[in-house]
N, C-alpha and C positions, 0 to 999 in steps of 0.2 A: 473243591468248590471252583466255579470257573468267572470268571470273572470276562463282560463284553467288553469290545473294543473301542463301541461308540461311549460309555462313559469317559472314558481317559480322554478323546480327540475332543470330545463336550469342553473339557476344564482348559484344553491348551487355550494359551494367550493367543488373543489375535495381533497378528502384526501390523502397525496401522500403518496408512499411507501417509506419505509425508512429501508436502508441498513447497514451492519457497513464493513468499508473495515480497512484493516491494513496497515500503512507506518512501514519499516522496511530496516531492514541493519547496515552498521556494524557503527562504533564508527567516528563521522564526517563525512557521506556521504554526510548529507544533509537532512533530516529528518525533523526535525525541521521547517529550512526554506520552503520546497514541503510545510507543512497543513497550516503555516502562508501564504504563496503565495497564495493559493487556498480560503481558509478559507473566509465564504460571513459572518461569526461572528469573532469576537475578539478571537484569539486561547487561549485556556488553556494550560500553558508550568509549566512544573514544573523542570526548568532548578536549577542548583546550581553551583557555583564557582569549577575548577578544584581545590584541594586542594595538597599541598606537600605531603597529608599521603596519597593520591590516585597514586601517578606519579608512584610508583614502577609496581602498579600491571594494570595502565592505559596506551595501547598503543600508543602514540603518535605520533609513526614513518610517516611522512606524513601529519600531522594536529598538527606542531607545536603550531601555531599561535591559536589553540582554547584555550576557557578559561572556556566555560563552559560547564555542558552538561545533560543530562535528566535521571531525577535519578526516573520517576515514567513512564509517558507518556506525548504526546502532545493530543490536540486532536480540533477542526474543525469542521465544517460542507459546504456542498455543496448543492446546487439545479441545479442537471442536466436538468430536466427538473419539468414543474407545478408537475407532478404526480410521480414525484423520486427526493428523498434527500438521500447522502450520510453523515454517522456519519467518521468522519475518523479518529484512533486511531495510532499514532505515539509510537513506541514501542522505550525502551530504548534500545543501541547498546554496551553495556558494561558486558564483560561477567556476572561480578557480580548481575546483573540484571536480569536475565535473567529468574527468578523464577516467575516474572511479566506476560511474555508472556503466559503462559498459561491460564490466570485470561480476559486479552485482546483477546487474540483468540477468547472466546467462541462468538459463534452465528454468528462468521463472515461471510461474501459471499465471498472474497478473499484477497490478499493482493497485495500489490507494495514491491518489494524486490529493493532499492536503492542501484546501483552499483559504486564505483568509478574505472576505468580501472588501477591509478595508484598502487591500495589496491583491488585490484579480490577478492581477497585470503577472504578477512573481510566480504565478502557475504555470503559465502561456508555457516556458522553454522544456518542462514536465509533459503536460500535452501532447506537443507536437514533438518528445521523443518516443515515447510509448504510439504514437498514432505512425510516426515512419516505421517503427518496427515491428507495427501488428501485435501489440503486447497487450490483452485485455486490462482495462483500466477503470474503476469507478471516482469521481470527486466524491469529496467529504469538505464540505463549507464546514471550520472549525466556527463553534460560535464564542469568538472573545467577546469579554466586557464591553460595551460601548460601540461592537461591530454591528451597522445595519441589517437588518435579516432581510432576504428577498427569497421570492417561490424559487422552486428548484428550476420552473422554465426558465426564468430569468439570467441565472445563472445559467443555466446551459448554452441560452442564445448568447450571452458576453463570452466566451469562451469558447464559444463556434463548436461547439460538440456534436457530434453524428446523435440520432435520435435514440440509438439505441443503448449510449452511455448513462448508465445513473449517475443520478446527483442526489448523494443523502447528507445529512443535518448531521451532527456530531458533536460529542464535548469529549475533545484528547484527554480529558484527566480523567475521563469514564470508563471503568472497566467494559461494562454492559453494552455502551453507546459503540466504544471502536471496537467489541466483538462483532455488533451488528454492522458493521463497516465492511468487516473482514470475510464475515457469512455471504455480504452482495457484492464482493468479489470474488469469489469463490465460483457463487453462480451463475455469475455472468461469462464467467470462464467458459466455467461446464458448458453451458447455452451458446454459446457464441462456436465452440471444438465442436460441439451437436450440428450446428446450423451447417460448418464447413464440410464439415464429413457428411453429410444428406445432400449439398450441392455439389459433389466431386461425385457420391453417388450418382445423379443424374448427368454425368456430362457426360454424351455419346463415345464410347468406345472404337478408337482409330482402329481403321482397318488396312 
């Protein structure tokens, strides 16, 4: 009996593509909690106790109530789809850290810039690293307790964003909410690698 070739190559696993995205933003956004929510493995955290010799130079204004916080990175995994896993890297939000991020960046496809509306201001140094290094980037306004909500323009013009950054709504302790955080940077990626590769395409050929 003979048996065809295309059933067998039918059944083989597909290998899926595998991306790195970055969670980021300032000190207490929410960080942490987004790659635990999403995270289909047990997250790697490498959190430690706020200490007395930290509080001088740690701002806490806003985020009394924390006690601890990520003095390396978090990090996560997803399966958007069979044929796409994302690796997802939780960067630490504490200026002193911040030597980190470059080491995390590399090879990325984009990142998530976590916003809190009550602390804007603690996004700004996230922004404008990912916007000098050409790193595609979507905001996500976490919506804490008692945080004002404003339209997504709103926020976009406080935070001086190019027009063609989104700005989506989110609840970090959402499985659902920071998948769809994760899917519009994903796309914005893809879209943005699209747009560059069509305008290198048109640029006249030196002769």
């Amino acid at each position: 009996m003979a048996f065809g070739r295309s059933s067998r190559a039918e059944q083989r696993p597909v290998e899926p593509v595998t991306l790195k995205i970055l969670v980021a933003g300032g000190f207490g956004v929410g960080k942490t909690t987004a790659v635990g929510a999403v995270s289909e493995i047990r997250p790697l955290r490498t959190e430690e106790r706020l200490s007395e010799a930290g509080r001088p130079v740690d701002d806490l204004d806003g985020v009394e109530s924390k006690t601890t916080t990520t003095v390396a990175m978090d990090f996560g995994r997803i399966t958007l789809r069979d044929d796409l896993v994302l690796y997802l890297f939780g960067t630490p939000g504490q200026d002193r850290f911040w030597f980190l991020w470059d080491e995390l960046a590399q090879g990325s496809l984009g990142a998530v810039v976590l916003a809190d509306t009550r602390r804007l201001e603690d996004c700004f140094a996230a922004v404008d690293y990912f916007e000098r290094r050409r790193i595609p980037f979507t905001v996500a306004v976490n919506t804490f307790e008692g945080a004002e909500r404003f339209p997504a323009e709103t926020v976009q013009a406080a935070l001086d964003l190019d027009p063609e950054v989104p700005v989506l709504v989110c609840d970090a302790r959402d499985r659902s909410s920071v998948r769809d955080v994760l899917v519009a940077v994903v796309e914005h990626a893809l879209e943005r690698a699209a747009a560059e590769r069509a305008a290198r395409a048109r640029e006249p050929v030196a002769t």
